[in-house]
C-alpha positions as semicolon CSV with decimal commas, in nm:
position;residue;x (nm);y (nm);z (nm)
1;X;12,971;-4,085;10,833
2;X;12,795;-4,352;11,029
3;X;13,077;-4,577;11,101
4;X;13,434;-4,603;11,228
5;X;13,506;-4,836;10,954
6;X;13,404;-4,524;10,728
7;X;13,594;-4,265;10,876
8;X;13,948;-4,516;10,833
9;X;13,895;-4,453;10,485
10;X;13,897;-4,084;10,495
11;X;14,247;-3,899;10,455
12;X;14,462;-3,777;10,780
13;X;14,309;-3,417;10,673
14;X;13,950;-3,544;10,646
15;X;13,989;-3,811;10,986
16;X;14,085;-3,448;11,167
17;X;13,786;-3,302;11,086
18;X;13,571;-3,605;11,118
19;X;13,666;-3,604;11,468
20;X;13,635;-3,235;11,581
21;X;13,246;-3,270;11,411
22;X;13,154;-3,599;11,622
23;X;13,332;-3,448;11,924
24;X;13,149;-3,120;11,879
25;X;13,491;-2,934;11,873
26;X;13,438;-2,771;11,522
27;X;13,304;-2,393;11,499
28;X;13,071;-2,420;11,259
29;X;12,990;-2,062;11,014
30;X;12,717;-1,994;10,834
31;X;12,673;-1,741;10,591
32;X;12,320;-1,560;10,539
33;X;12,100;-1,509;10,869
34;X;11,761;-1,522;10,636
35;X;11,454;-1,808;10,699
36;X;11,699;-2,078;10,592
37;X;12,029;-1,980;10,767
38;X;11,907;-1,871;11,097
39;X;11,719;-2,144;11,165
40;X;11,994;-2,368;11,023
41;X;12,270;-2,184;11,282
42;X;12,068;-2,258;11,563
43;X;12,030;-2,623;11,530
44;X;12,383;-2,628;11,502
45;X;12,397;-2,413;11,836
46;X;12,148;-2,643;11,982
47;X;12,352;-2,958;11,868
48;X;12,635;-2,840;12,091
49;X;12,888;-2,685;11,829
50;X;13,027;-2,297;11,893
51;X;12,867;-2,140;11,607
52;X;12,892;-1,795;11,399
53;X;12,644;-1,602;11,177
54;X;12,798;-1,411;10,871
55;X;12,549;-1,127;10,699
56;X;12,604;-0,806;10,522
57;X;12,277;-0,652;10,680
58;X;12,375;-0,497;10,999
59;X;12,029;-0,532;11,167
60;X;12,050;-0,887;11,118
61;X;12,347;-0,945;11,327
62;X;12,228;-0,679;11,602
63;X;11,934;-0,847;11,616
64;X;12,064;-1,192;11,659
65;X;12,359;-1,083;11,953
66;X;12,084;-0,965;12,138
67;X;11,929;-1,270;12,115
68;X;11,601;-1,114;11,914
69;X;11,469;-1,353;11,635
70;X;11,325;-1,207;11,338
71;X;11,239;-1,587;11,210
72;X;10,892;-1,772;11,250
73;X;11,050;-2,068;11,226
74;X;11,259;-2,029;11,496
75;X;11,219;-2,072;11,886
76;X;11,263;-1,679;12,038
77;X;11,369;-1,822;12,368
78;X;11,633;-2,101;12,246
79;X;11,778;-1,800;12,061
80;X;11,814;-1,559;12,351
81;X;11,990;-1,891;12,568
82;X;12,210;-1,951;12,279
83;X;12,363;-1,606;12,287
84;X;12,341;-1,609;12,594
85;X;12,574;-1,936;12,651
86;X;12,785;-1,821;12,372
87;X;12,714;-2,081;12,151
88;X;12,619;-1,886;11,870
89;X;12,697;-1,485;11,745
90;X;12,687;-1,301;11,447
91;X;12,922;-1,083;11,244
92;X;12,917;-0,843;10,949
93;X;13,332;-0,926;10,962
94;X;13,353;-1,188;10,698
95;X;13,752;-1,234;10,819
96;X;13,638;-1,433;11,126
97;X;13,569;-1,724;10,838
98;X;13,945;-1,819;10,916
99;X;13,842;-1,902;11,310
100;X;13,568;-2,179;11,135
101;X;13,623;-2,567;11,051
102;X;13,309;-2,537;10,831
103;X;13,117;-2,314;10,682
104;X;12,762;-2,337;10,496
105;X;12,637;-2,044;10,259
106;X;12,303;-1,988;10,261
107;X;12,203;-1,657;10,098
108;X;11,936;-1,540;9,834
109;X;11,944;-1,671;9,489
110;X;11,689;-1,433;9,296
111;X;11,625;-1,393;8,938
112;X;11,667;-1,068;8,739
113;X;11,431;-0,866;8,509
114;X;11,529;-1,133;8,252
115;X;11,362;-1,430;8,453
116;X;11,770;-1,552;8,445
117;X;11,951;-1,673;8,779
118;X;12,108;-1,408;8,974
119;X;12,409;-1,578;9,170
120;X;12,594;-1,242;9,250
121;X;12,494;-1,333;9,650
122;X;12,626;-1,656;9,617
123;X;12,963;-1,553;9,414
124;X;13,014;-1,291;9,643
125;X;12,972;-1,505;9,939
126;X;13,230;-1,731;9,799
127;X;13,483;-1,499;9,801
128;X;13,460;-1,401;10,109
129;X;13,498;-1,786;10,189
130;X;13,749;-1,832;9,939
131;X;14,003;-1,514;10,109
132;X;13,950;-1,630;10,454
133;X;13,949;-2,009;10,346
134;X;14,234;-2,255;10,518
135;X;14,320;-2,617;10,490
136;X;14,125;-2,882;10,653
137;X;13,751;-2,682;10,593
138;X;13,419;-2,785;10,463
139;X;13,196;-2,575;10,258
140;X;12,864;-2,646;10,200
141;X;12,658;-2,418;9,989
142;X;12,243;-2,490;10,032
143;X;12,131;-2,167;9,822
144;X;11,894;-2,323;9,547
145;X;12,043;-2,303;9,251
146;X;12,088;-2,463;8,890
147;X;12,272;-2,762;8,820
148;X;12,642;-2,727;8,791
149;X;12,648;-2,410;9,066
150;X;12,920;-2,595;9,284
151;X;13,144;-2,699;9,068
152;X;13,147;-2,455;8,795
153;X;13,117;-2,144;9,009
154;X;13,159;-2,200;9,375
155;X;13,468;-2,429;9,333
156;X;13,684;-2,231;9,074
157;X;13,630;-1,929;9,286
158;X;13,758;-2,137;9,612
159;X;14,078;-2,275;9,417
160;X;14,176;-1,927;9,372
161;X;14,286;-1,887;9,701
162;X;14,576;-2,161;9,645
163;X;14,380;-2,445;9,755
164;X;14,300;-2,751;9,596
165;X;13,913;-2,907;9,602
166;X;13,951;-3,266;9,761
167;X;14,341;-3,197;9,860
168;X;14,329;-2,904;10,061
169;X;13,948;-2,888;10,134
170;X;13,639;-3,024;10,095
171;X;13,314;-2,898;9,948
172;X;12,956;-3,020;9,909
173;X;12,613;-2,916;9,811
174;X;12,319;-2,978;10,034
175;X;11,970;-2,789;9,911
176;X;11,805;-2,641;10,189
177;X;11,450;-2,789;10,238
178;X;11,269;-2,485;10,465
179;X;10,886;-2,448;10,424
180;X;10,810;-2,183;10,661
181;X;10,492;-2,217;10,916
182;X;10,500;-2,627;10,850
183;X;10,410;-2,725;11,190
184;X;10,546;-3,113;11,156
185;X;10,877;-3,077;10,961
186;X;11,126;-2,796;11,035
187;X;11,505;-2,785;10,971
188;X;11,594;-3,028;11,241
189;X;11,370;-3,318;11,113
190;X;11,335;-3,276;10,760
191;X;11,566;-3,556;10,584
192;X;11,859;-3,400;10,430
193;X;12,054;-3,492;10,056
194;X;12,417;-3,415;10,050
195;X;12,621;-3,413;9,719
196;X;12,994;-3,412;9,723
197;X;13,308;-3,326;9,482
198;X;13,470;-3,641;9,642
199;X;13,336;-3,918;9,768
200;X;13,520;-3,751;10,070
201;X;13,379;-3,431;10,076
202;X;13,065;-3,621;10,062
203;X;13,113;-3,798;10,376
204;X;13,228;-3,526;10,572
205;X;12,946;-3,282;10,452
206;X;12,705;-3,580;10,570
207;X;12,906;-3,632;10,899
208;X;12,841;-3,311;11,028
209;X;12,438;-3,305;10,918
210;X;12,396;-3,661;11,122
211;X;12,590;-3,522;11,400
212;X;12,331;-3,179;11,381
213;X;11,987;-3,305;11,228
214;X;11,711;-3,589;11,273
215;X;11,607;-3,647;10,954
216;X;11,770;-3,898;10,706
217;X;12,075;-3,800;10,552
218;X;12,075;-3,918;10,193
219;X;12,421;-3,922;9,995
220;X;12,445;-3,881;9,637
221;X;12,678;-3,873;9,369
222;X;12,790;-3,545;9,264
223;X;12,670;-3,176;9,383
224;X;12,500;-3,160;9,005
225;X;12,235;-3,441;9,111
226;X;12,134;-3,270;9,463
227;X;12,131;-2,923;9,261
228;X;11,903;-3,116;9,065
229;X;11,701;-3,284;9,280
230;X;11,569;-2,959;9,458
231;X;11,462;-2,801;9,124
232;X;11,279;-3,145;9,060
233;X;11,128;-3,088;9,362
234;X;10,968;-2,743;9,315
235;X;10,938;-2,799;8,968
236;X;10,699;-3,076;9,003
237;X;10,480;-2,893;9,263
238;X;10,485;-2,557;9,020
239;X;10,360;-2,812;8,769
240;X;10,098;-2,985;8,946
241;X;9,989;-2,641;9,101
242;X;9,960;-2,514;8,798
243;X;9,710;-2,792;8,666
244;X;9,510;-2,707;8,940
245;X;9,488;-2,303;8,860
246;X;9,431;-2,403;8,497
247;X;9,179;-2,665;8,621
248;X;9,008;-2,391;8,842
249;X;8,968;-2,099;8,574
250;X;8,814;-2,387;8,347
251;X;8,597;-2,455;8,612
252;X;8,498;-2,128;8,682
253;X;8,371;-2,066;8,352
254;X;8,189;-2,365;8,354
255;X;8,008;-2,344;8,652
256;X;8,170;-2,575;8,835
257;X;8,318;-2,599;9,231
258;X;8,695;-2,698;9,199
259;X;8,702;-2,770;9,490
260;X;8,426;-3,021;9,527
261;X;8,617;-3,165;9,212
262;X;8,958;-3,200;9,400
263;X;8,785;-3,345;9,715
264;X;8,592;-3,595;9,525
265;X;8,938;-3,712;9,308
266;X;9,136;-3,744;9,624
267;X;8,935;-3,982;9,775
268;X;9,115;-4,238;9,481
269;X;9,350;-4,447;9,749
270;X;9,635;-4,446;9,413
271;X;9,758;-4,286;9,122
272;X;9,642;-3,917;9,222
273;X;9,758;-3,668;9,488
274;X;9,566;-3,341;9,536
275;X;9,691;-3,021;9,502
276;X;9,490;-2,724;9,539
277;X;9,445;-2,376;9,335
278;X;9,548;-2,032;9,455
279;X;9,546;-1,640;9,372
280;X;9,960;-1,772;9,245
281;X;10,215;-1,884;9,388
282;X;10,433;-1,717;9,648
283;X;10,767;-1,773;9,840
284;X;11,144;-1,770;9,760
285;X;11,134;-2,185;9,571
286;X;10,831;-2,266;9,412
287;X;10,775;-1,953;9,162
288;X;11,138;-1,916;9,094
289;X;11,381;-2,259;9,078
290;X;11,183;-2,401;8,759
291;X;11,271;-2,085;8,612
292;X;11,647;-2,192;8,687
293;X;11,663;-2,515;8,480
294;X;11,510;-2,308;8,220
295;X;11,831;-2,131;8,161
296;X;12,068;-2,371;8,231
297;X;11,869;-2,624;8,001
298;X;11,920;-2,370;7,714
299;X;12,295;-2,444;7,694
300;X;12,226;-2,813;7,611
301;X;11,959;-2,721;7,313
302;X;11,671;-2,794;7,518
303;X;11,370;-2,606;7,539
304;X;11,164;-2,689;7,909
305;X;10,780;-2,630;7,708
306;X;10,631;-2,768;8,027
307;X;10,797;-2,578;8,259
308;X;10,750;-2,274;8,129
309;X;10,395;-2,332;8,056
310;X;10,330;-2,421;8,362
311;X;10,517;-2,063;8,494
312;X;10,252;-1,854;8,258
313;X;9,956;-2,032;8,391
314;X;10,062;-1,975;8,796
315;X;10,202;-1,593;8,656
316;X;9,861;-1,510;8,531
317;X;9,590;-1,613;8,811
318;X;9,653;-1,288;8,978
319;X;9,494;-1,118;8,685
320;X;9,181;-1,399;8,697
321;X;9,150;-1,270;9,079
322;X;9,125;-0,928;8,953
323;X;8,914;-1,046;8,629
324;X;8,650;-1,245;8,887
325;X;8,694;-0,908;9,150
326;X;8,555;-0,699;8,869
327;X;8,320;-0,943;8,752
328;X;8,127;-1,001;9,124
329;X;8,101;-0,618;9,156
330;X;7,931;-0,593;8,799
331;X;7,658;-0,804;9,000
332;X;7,632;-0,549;9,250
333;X;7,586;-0,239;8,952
334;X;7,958;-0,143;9,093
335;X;8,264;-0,086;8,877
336;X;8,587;-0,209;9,042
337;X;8,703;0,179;8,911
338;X;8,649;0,374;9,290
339;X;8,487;0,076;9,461
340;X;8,657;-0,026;9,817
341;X;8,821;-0,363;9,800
342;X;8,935;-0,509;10,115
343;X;9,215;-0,745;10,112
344;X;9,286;-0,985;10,357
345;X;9,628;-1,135;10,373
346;X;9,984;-1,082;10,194
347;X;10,162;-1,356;10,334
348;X;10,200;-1,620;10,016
349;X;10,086;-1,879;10,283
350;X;9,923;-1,931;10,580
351;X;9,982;-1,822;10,954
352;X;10,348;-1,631;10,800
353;X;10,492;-1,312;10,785
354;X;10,674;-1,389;10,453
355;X;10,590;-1,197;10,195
356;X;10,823;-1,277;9,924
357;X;10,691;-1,341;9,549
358;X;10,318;-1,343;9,691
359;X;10,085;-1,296;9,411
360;X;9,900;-1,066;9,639
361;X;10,174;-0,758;9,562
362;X;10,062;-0,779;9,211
363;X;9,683;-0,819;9,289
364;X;9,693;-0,503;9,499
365;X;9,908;-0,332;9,203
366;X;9,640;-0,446;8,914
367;X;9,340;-0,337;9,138
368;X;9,507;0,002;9,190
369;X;9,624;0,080;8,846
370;X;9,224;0,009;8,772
371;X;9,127;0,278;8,982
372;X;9,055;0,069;9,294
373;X;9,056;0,182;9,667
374;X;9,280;-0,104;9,813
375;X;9,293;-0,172;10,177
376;X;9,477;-0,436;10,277
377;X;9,549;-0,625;10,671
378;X;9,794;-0,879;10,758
379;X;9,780;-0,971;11,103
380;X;10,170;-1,102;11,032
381;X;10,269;-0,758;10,802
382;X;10,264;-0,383;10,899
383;X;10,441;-0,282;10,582
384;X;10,634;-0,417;10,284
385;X;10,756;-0,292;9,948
386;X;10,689;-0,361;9,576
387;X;10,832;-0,280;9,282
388;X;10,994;0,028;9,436
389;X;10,658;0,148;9,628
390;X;10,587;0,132;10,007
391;X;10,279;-0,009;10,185
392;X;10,131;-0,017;10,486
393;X;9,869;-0,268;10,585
394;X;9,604;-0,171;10,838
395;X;9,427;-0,284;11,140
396;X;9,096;-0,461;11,073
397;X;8,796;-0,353;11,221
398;X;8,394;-0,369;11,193
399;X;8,381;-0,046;11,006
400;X;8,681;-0,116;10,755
401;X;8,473;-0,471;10,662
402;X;8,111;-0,330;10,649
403;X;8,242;-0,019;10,461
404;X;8,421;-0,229;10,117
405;X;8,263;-0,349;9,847
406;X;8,466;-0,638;9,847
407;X;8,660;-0,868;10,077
408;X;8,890;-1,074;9,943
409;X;9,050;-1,361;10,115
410;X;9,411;-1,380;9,960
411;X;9,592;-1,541;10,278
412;X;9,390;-1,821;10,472
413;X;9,508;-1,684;10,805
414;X;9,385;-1,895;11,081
415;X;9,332;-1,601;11,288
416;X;9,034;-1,452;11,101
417;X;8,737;-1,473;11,217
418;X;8,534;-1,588;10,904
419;X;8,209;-1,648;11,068
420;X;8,193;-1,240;11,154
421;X;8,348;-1,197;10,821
422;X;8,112;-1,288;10,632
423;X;7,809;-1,157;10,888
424;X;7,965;-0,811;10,803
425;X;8,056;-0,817;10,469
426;X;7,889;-0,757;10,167
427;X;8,025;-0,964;9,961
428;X;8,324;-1,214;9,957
429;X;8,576;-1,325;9,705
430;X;8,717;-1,642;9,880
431;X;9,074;-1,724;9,651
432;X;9,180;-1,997;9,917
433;X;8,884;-2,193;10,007
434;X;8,881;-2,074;10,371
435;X;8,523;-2,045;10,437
436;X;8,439;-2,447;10,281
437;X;8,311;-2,493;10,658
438;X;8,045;-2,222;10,632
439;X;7,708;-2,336;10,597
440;X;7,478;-2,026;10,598
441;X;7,458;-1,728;10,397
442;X;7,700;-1,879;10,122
443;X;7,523;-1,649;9,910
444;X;7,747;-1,377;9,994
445;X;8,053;-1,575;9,908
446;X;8,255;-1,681;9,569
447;X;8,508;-1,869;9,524
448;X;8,834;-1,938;9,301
């Protein structure tokens, strides 16, 4: 809402609300403490609303009343003063959703064995919402999801309590838009889309993001288009990533440096934007929304060919960084079968401690199941799981590089130091292009 003459049009219901957002009187609930909830409550907190946290996993909500963060993209001091003021606190009791004017759900939305959409987190969530809901409160669900989500799952469940959608409350879809370690946009400047039942529900949902965030709040039709929307936005970089992995194995076996290629094409001012190649992709979006329109596209007898090309070519370059691993020891007379492969980074990007999806849990599983002794550091990861298996990673040292076979960069942490790297190493298998600004002994190093 960015004008009084606006908020005359709303109902008496949606005026009352209106006013307790712009006047900062609204508790505001959010549901899922993960990278995009946590982040998202304390913006809120920081905006001057009372705010709660709602999660299932006890540690979470320890860790956030004592004021510890557990999210690089969040401030660890503004936290601790937050608590500390009493502007924000968690709960594991979902029945404090009836003390809230508005409530946002943002929890996991995975897919199963069967590549399909898992939305258990999200219907659960919702009924939680939906027995603690009361007049006069907006819902906002931001969990990526497929088209239709809102409406066809989220609302239905909400109705059950007695309530009518648009009558009796209002409800909106917002995607979230976190991409953790980005240094210049973070939750409170990245511009926002916000996609109502109602034209009401649409203007309250945005009322309470300008009276929160920075960025531009952009309004749109239904919650179907911004469900949309974000899967057209990871879709298209899952795409044009996956041109450049396909792009990179051709160029491998032809002898030429990909990324020489991509440097020289992205010096064309128009009509091309570069995006670079990778061991795979990683993190909760990228790998896994395409995969939602997939399904959903199937119940309108359409088949996504792109798409799902696009997924096999990004699914199988951790198997061409094992293929190349193999193929650079067979230049040393080694077998990858008992040689010591060091590898450096299981973060799926940069200068993170998120692990989720990375292609490097199934690189270290391939180079094991071929016999391989696998040591792996992550200055951001002491241990993580996969597939049902723990690891460990462990400190890096002098002896632990000198003594492998192989180092392979699979994170581009900033923090390595790739000048003693490569003085220590035997060889390197470079899958990010972190050592482009190395002049000397580039005879030592390969890359992707």
């Amino acid at each position: 809402m960015s004008s009084n003459n606006e908020a005359n049009k709303l109902s008496q219901m949606g005026k009352e609300l209106y006013s307790k957002i712009t006047d900062k009187t609204a508790v505001i609930g959010v549901v899922g403490l993960g990278y995009v909830g946590l982040p998202l409550a304390v913006e809120k907190a920081k905006a001057g609303y009372t705010v709660i946290g709602f999660d299932v996993q006890k540690s979470k909500v320890d860790a956030v009343n004592a004021g510890h963060n557990y999210i690089g993209d969040v401030v660890d001091k503004e936290l601790a003063e937050l608590v500390k003021k009493g502007r924000l606190k968690a709960t594991t009791d979902y029945s404090f959703i009836k003390d809230v004017d508005t409530v946002t759900i943002c929890v996991p939305t995975p897919l199963d064995k069967y590549m399909q959409p898992d939305i258990s987190y999200v219907v659960n969530s919702t009924k939680s919402v939906s027995k603690n809901i009361h007049k006069g409160m907006l819902v906002v669900l931001e969990s990526t999801t497929y088209p239709g989500t809102t409406e066809e799952v989220v609302k239905p469940i909400l109705e059950s309590s007695g309530l009518k959608c648009g009558v009796d409350f209002f409800l909106a879809f917002s995607p979230e838009r976190v991409d953790p370690g980005n240094k210049k946009f973070k939750t409170k400047n990245t511009p926002k889309v916000v996609g109502g039942v109602t034209p009401e529900c649409t203007e309250i949902a945005a009322a309470l993001y300008r009276n929160v965030l920075e960025g531009e709040i952009y309004t749109v039709s239904s919650p179907a288009v911004a469900e949309m929307e974000k899967i057209l936005e990871n879709t298209f970089r899952n795409i044009n990533i996956a041109l450049a992995n396909e792009m990179a194995i051709l160029c491998s076996r032809m002898g030429i440096d990909i990324w020489e290629v991509i440097n020289a094409a992205a010096t064309k001012p128009y009509g091309f934007m570069p995006f670079y190649p990778g061991p795979g992709l990683g993190g909760h979006c990228i790998p896994i929304d395409p995969y939602y329109l997939t399904w959903k596209a199937r119940e309108y007898n359409y088949h996504t060919k792109l798409i799902e090309v696009s997924g096999e070519i990004n699914n199988y370059m951790p198997e061409f960084v094992v293929e190349n691993i193999m193929k650079i020891l067979n230049k040393s007379k080694k077998s990858l079968n008992g040689s010591k492969v060091l590898l450096l980074g299981v973060a799926y990007k940069k200068d993170i401690d998120d692990f989720r999806e990375s292609p490097v849990l199934k690189i270290n599983e391939l180079l094991k199941k071929e016999g391989a002794q696998v040591y792996i550091n992550d200055p951001y990861i002491k241990k993580f799981k996969y597939n049902g298996k723990s690891y460990e990673t462990c400190d890096i040292n002098d002896k632990l590089i000198e003594d492998a076979d192989i180092v392979v960069i699979t994170t581009d942490h900033s923090c390595y130091d790739y000048k003693k790297l490569l003085k220590l190493s035997k060889v390197i298998y470079d899958t990010r292009n972190a050592m482009a600004n190395i002049k000397t002994g580039r005879e030592k190093i390969y890359r992707l």
